[in-house]
C-alpha positions as CSV (number, residue, x, y, z in Angstrom):
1,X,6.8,21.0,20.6
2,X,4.0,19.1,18.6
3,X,4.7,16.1,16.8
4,X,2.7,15.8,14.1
5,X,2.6,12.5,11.4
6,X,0.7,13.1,8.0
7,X,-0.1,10.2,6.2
8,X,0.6,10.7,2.5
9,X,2.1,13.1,0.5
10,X,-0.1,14.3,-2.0
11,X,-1.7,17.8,-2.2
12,X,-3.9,17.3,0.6
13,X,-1.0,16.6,2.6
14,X,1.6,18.3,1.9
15,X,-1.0,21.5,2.0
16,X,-1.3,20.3,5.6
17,X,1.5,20.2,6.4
18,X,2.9,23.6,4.8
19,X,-0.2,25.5,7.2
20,X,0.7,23.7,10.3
21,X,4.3,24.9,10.0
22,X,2.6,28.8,9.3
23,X,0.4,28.1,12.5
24,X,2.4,25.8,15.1
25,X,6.1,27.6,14.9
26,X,7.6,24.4,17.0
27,X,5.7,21.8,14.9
28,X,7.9,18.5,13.9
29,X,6.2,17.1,10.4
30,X,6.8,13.9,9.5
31,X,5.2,12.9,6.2
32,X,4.8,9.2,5.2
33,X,4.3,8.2,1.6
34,X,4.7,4.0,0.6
35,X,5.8,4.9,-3.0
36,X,9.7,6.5,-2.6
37,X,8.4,9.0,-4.9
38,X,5.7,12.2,-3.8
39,X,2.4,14.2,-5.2
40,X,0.1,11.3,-5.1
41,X,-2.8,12.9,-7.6
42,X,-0.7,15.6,-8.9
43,X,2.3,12.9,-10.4
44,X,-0.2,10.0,-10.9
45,X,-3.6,11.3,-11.7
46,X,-3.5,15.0,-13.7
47,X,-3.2,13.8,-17.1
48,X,0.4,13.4,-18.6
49,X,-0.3,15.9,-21.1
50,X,-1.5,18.8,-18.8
51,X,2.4,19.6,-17.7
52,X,1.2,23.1,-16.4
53,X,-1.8,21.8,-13.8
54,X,1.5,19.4,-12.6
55,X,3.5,21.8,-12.2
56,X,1.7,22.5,-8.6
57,X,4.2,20.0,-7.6
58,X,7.0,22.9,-7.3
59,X,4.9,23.8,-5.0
60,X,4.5,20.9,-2.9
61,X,8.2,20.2,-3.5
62,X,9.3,23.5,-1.2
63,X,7.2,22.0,1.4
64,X,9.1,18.3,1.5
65,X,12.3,20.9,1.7
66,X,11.3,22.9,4.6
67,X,13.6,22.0,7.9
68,X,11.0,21.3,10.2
69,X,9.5,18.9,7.5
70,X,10.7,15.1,7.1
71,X,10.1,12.9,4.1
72,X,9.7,9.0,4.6
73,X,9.3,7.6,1.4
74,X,8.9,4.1,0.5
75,X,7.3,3.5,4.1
76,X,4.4,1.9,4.0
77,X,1.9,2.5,6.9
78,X,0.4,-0.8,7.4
79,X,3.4,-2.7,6.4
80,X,6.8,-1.1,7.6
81,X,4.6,0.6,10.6
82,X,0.8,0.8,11.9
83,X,-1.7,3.1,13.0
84,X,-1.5,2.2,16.2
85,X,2.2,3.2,16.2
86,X,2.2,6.6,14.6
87,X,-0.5,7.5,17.4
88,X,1.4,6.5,20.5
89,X,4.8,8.2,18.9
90,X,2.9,11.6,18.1
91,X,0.8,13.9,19.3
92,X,-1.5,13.6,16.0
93,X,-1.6,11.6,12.8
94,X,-4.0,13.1,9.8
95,X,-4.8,10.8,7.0
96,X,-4.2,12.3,3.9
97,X,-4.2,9.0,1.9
98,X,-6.2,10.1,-1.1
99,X,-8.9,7.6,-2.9
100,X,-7.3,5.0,-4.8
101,X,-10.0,2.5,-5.3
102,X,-12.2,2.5,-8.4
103,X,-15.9,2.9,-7.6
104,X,-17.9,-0.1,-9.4
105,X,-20.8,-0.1,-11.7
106,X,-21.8,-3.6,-10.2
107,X,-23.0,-4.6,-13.2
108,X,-23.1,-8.0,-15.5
109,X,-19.9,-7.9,-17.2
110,X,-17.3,-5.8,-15.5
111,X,-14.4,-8.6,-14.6
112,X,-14.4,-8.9,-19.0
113,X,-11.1,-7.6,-20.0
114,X,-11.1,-4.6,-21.4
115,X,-13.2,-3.0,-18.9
116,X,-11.0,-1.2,-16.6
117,X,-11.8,1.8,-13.8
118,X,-9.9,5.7,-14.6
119,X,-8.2,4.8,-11.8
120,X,-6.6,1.8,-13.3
121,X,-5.9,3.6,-17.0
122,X,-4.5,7.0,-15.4
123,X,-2.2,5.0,-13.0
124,X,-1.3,3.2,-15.8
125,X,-0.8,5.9,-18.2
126,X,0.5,8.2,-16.1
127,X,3.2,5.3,-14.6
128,X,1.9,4.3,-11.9
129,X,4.4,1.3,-10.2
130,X,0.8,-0.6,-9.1
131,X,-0.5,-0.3,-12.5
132,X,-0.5,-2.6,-15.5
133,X,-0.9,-2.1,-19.3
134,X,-4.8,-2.8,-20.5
135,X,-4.7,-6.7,-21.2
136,X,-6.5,-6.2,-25.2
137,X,-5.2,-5.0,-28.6
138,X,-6.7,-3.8,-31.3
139,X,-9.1,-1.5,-30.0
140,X,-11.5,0.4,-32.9
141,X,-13.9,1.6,-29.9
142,X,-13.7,2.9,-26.4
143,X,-16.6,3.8,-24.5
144,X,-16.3,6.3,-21.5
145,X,-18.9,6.3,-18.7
146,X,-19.0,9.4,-17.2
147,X,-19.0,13.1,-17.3
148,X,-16.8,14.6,-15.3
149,X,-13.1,15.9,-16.3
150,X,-11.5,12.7,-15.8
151,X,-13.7,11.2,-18.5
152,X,-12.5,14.1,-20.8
153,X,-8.8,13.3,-20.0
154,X,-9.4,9.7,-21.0
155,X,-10.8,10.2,-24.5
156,X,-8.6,12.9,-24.5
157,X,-5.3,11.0,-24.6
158,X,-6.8,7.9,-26.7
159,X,-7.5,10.5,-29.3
160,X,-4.6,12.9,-29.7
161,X,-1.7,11.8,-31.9
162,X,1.9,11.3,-31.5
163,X,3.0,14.6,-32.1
164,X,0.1,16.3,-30.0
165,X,1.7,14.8,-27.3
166,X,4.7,15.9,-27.3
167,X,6.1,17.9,-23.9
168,X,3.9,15.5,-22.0
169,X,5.4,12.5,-19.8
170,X,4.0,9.8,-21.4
171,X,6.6,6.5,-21.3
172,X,7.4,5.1,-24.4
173,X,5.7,1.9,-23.5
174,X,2.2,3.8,-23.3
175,X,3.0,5.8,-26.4
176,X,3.3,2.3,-28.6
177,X,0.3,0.9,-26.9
178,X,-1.8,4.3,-28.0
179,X,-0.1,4.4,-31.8
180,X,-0.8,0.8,-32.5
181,X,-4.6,1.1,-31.3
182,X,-6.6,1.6,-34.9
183,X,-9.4,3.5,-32.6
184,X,-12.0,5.2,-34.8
185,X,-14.7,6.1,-32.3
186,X,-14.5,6.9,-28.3
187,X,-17.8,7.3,-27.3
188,X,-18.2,9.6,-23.4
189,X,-21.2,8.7,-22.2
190,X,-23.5,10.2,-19.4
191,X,-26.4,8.8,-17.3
192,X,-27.9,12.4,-16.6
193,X,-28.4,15.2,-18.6
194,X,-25.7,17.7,-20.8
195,X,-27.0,20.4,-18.4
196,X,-26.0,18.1,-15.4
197,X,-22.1,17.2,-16.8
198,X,-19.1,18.1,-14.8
199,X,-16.9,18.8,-16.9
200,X,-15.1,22.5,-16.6
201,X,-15.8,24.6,-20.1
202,X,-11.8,25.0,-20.5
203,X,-11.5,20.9,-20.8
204,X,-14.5,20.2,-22.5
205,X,-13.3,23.0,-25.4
206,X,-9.9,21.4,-25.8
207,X,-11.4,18.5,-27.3
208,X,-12.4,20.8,-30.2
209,X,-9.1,22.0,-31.0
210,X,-7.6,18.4,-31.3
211,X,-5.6,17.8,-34.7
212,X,-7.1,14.5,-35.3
213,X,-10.0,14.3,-33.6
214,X,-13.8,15.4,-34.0
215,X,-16.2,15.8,-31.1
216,X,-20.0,15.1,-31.9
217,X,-22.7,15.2,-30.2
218,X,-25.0,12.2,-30.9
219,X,-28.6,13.5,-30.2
220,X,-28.6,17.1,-30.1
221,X,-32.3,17.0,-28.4
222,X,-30.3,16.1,-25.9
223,X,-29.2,19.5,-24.8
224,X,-31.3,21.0,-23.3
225,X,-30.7,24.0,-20.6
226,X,-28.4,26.7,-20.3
227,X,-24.8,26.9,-19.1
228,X,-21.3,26.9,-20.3
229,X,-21.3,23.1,-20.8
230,X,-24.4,23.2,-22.5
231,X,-23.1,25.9,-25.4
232,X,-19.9,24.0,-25.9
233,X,-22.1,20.9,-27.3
234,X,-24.2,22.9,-29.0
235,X,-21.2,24.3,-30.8
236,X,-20.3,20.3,-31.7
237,X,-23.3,19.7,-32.8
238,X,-23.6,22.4,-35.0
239,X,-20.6,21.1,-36.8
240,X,-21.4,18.0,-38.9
241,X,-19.7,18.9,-41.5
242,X,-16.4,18.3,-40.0
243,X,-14.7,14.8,-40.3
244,X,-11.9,13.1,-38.8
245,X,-9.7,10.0,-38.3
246,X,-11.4,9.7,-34.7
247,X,-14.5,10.8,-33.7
248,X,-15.2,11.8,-30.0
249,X,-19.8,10.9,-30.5
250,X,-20.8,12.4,-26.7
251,X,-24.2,11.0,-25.1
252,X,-26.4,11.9,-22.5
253,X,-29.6,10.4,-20.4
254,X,-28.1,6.6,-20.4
255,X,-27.2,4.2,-18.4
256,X,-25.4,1.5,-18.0
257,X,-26.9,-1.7,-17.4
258,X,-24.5,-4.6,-18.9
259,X,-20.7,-5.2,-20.9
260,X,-21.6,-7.7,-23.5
261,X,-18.4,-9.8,-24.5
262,X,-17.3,-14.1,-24.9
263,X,-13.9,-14.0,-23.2
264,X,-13.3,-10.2,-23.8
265,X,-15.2,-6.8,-24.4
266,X,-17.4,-6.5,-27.7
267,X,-19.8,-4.1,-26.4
268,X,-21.9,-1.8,-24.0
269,X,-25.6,-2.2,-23.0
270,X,-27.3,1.0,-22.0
271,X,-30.5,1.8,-21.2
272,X,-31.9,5.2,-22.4
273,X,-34.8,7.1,-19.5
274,X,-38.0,5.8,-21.9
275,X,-36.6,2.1,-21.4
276,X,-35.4,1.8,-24.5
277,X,-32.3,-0.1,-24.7
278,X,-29.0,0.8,-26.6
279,X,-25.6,-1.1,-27.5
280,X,-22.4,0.7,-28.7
281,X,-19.5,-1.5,-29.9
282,X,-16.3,-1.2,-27.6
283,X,-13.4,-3.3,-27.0
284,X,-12.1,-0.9,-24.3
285,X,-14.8,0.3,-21.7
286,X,-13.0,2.9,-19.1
287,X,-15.5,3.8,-16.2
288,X,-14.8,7.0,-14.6
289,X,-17.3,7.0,-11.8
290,X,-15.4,8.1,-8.7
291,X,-13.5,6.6,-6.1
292,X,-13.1,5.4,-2.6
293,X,-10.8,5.4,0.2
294,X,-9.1,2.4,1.4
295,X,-8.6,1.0,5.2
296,X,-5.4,2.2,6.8
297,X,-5.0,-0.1,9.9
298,X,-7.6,0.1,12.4
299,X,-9.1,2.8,10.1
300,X,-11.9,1.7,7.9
301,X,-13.6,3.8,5.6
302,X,-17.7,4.1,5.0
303,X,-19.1,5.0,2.2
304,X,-15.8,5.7,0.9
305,X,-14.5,8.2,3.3
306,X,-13.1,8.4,7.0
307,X,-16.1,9.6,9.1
308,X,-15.4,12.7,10.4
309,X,-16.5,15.6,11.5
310,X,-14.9,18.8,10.2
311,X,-11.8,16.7,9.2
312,X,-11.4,15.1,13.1
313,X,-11.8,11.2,13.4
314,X,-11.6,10.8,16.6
315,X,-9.2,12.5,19.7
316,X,-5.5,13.4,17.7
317,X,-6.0,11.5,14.4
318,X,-7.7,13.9,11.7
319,X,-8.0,13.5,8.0
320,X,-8.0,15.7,4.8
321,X,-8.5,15.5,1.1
322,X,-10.5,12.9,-0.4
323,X,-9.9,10.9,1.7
324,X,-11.9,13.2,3.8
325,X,-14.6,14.7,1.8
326,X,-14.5,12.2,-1.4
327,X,-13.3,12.1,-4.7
328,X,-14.5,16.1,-5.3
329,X,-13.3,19.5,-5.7
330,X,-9.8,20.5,-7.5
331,X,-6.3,20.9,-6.2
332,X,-6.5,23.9,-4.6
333,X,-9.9,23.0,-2.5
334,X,-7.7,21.1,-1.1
335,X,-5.3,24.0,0.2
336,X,-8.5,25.3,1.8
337,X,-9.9,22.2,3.2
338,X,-6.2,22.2,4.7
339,X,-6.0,25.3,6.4
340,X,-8.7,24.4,8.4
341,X,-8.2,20.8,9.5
342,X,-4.8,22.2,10.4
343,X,-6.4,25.5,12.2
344,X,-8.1,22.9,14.1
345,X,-5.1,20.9,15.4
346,X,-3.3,23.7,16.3
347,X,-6.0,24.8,18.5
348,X,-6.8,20.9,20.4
349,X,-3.5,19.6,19.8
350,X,-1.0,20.1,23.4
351,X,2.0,19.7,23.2
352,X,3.1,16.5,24.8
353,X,6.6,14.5,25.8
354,X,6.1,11.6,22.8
355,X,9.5,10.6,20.7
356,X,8.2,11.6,17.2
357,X,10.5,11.5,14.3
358,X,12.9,9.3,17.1
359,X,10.8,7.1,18.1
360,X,9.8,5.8,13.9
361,X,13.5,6.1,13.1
362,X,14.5,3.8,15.6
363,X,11.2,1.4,14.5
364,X,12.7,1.6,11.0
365,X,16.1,0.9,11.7
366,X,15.0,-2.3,13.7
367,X,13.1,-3.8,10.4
368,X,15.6,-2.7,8.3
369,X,13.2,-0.5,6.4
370,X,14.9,1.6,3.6
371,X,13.6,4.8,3.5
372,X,13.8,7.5,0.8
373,X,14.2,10.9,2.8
374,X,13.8,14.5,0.7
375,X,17.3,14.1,-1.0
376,X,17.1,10.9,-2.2
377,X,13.9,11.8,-4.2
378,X,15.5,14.9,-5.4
379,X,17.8,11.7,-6.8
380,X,15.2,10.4,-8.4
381,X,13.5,13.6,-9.7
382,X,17.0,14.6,-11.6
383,X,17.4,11.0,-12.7
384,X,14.1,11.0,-14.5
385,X,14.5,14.4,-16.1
386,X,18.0,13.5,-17.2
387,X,16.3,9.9,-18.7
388,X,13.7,12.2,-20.6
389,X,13.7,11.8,-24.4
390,X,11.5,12.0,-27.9
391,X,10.1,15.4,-26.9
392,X,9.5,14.2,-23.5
393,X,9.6,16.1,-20.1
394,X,10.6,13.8,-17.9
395,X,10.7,9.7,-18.5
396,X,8.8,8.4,-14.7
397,X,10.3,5.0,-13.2
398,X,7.6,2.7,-13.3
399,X,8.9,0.2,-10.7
400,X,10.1,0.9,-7.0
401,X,13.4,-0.9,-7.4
402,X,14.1,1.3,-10.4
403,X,13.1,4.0,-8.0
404,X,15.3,2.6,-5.2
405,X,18.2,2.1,-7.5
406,X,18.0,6.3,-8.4
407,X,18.0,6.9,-5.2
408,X,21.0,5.1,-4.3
409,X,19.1,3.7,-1.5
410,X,21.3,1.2,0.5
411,X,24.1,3.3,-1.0
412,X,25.1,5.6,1.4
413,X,21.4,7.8,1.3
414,X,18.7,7.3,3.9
415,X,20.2,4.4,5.2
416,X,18.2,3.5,8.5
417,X,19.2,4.8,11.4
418,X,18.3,5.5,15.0
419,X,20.4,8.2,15.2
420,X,19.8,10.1,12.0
């Protein structure tokens, strides 16, 4: 038998996990996540109003139920256990940890508030428990940096209205924050060329069918080249005529150089490709520039991945996800990446004599470590749908204990044992 550890539980890993139990028919898959809740990027990252791209996590949910398959939630690898640990208990650990760091601009300005990284609005907006509400009111302007899809989903929910939003799980605390924002303008801007965005055509055409929001493009001599992207801007463009409470201006061929603000955010400094230098007004300045990984343990990421090669860091510990290959690709490239990596432990991988899912429970039972196994998070799924209200699918707990306390943790469910 193979015991195999997988180090969080979001698409990368429970994708991992679901082809090693297709390729190894005696594998034992423990799956470690430090929030009691799973789905990494799919609960805490696809935007709260795309309902259908989440609902991947039905998916990922049959994994977590599988018999072979164990769920430690709320365990913390690097707190409640280490590395080092995981590797002398099974016969391999991957890494599927994900990229939760915001990439920095590194320039003059950035601690302001009001300048925050996507990954610090989308946890927040989305619920993350880490995540905190943007410390400003009374934001007119947003500015953007980027061009890729997660810059769309940012402008996309500061623009849409209350009843747009409906069918999404937004909390009501981010719903009052967005209605009392008197925003006018969000401004998406790009340091390369329209032809060079990343946006998908599907995301960047939504933004046209908003109810109460106009995208523009601000220089139309700007788009230049052919391509999806390209016609979508030219058909923004082409509509001046059309007005509207906010106004979505899209620029291209500038970059940043400063945030301009005394004791909070009153503007971005760009600098266009002739030198010339430009300032749009902002009192909320999202950066969506990427992400990196962050150490686990004796693991230390460079350049803001695990070096690997082919998704092996060194003899029985692997990695997948962005966590292997960066912050890149969509959710199912990440069922592909999978199917390799896993391909690849089946084949180096021997089976061995190590204590496994015995050997942790027994570790977790000494430090009195509450876990939350597959059932109890099944608690907590039914207790947020059951909490959902005001044309809302689901209403998230936004703090472990709240978490904890749904699960009935300490209660009679996934009490620690070294017996279980």
């Amino acid at each position: 038998m193979k015991q195999i550890a997988i180090i969080g539980s979001g698409p990368a890993g429970c994708y991992l996990a679901d082809s090693l139990l297709r390729l190894v028919p005696d594998a034992s898959i423990d799956i470690f996540e430090r929030l009691p809740v799973p789905f990494g990027l799919v609960r805490y990252g696809v935007a709260p109003d795309h309902q259908g791209t989440k609902a991947v996590a039905r998916v990922l949910d049959r994994v977590l139920s599988r018999d072979r398959v164990s769920f430690f939630g709320n365990v913390e690898v690097g707190r409640d256990l280490s590395l080092e640990e995981l590797m002398s208990l099974y016969d391999a650990v991957a890494l599927a940890t994900g990229a939760s760091r915001d990439r920095r601009l590194n320039i003059p300005g950035e601690e302001l508030p009001g300048v925050l990284g996507s990954g610090a609005f989308t946890g927040w907006y989305n619920g993350h428990p880490d995540s905190q509400p943007p410390p400003i009111d009374g934001v007119r302007s947003a500015v953007v940096i980027g061009n890729g899809n997660v810059a769309i989903d940012v402008a996309r929910v500061l623009a849409k209205s209350a009843t747009e939003l409906a069918g999404s799980d937004l909390s009501p605390e981010v719903t009052s924050w967005l209605e009392t924002q008197p925003i006018e303008a969000i401004h998406v801007v790009g340091r390369r060329s329209a032809a060079d965005a990343k946006f998908t055509q599907h995301e960047l055409a939504e933004l046209g069918t908003l109810q109460c929001a106009c995208p523009m493009v601000q220089d139309s001599t700007t788009l230049a080249g052919d391509g999806a992207i390209v016609e979508t801007l030219r058909s923004f463009a082409a509509d001046q005529s059309r007005t509207a409470s906010v106004m979505i201006y899209f620029h291209f061929n500038l970059t940043p150089i400063a945030f301009l603000g005394d004791g909070r955010l009153s503007a971005v400094r760009f600098r266009s490709a002739d030198g010339a230098l430009h300032e749009i007004p902002a009192q909320l300045a999202i950066t969506c520039i990427g992400y990196e990984t962050r150490p686990c343990c004796i693991a230390t990421p460079a350049n803001g991945v695990f070096a690997n090669v082919e998704g092996k860091v060194k003899d029985r510990l692997y990695v997948v996800g962005w966590a292997k290959r960066g912050p890149s690709g969509t959710i199912p490239t990440n069922r592909t990446e999978a199917q390799l990596v896993a391909q690849r432990i089946a084949q180096e991988v021997p089976d061995s004599t190590r204590p496994g899912r015995a050997g942790v429970l027994q570790l977790l039972a000494q430090r009195h470590v509450w876990w939350v196994d597959y059932a109890a998070w099944r608690q907590i799924d039914a207790a947020e749908l059951a909490c959902a209200c005001d044309g809302r699918c689901r209403e998230k707990f936004t703090t472990v204990t709240k978490m904890l306390e749904a699960a009935q943790v300490g209660q009679g469910l996934s009490c620690p044992s070294a017996t279980t």
